[in-house]
VOPAGU-2260 file (C-alpha; in pm, 1 decimal, decimal comma):
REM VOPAGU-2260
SITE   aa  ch    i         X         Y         Z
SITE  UNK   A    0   -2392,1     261,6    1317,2
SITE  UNK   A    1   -2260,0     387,9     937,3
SITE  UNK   A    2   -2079,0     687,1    1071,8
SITE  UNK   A    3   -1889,0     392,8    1299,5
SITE  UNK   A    4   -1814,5     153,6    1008,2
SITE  UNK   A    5   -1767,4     414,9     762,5
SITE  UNK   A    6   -1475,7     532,2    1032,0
SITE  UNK   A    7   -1370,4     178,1    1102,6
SITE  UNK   A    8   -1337,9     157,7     704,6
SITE  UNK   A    9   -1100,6     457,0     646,4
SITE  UNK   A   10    -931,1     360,6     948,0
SITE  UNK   A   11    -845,5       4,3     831,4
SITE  UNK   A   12    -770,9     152,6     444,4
SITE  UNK   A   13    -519,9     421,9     584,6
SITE  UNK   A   14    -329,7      84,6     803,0
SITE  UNK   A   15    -336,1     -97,6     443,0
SITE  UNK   A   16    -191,1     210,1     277,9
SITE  UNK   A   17      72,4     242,0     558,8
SITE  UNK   A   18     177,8    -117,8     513,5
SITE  UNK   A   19     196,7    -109,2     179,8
SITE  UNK   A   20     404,5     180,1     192,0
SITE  UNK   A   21     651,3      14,0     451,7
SITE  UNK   A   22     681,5    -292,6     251,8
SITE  UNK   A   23     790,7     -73,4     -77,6
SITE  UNK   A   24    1050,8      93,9     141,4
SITE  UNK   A   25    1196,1    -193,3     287,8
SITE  UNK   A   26    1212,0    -347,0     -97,1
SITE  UNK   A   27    1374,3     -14,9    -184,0
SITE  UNK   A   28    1616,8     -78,1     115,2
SITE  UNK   A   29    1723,0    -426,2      45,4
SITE  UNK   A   30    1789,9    -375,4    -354,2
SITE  UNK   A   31    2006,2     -85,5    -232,1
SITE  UNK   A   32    2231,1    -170,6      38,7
SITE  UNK   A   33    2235,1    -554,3     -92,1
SITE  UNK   A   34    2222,4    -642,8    -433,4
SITE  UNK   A   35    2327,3    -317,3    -586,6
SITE  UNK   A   36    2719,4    -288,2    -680,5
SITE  UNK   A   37    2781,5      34,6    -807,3
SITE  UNK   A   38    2620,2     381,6    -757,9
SITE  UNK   A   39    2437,4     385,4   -1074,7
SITE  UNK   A   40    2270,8      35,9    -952,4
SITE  UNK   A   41    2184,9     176,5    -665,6
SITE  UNK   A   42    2008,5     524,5    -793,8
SITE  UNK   A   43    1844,3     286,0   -1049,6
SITE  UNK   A   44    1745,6      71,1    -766,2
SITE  UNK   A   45    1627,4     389,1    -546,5
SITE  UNK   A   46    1399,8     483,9    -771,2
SITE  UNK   A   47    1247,5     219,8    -987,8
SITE  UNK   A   48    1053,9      13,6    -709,4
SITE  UNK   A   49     944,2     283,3    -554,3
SITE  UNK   A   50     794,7     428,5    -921,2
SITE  UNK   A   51     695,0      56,0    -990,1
SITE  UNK   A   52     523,6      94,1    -654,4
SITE  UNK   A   53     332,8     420,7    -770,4
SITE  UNK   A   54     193,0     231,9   -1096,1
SITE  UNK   A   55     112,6     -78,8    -972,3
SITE  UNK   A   56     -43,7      57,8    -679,8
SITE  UNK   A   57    -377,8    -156,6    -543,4
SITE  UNK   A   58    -730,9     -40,6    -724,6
SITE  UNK   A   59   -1077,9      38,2    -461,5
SITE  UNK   A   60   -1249,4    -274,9    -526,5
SITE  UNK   A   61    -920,4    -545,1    -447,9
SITE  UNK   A   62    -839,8    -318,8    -139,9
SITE  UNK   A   63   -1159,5    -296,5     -56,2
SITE  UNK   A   64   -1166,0    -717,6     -70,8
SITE  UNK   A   65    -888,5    -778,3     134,1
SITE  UNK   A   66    -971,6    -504,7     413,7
SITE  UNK   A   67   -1329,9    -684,1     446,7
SITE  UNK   A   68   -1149,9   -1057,2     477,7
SITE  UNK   A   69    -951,7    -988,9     675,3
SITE  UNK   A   70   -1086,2    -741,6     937,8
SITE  UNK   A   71   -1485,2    -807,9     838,7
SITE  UNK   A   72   -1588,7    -401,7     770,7
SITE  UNK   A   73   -1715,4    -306,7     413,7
SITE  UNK   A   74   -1642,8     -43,8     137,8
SITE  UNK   A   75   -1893,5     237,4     293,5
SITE  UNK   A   76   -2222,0     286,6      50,7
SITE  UNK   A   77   -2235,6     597,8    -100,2
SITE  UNK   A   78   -2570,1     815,5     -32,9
SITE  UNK   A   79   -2790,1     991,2    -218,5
C-alpha cells in the first residue's frame, strides 16, 4: 500500500512540476510577443521570468500541501 502512494505521490509532484513549468512559459510568451517593444525588452523579458521562476520556485512542505488538497495523497514517510 506505501510503494502505491509513495508512486501516486511522485506521480502527482512531477504533474505539479510540469504545470508549473507550462505556466512560466506561457508568462515568458505573453511578456514577449505582447508587451515587449523593442528587442532589448524582449531578451530582458526572455529571461527574467523564467530566472524569477528558478528562485521563487515552490519549497517540499507548500507543494507537498497543495498536492494532498487537492488530490488527497501525502508527502511519503521516510524509513529507517
Amino acid at each position: 500500500m506505501t510503494d502505491n502512494q509513495n508512486e501516486k505521490y511522485i506521480f502527482y509532484t512531477k504533474v505539479a512540476w510540469a504545470i508549473y513549468t507550462l505556466i512560466t512559459i506561457v508568462i515568458v510568451a505573453v511578456l514577449v510577443l505582447f508587451v515587449a517593444r523593442d528587442n532589448e525588452e524582449r531578451f530582458f523579458y526572455g529571461l527574467m521570468p523564467a530566472a524569477a521562476a528558478y528562485v521563487f520556485r515552490p519549497m517540499n512542505k507548500p507543494f507537498s500541501k497543495l498536492i494532498f488538497k487537492f488530490t488527497g495523497v501525502s508527502h511519503p514517510t521516510e524509513k529507517e
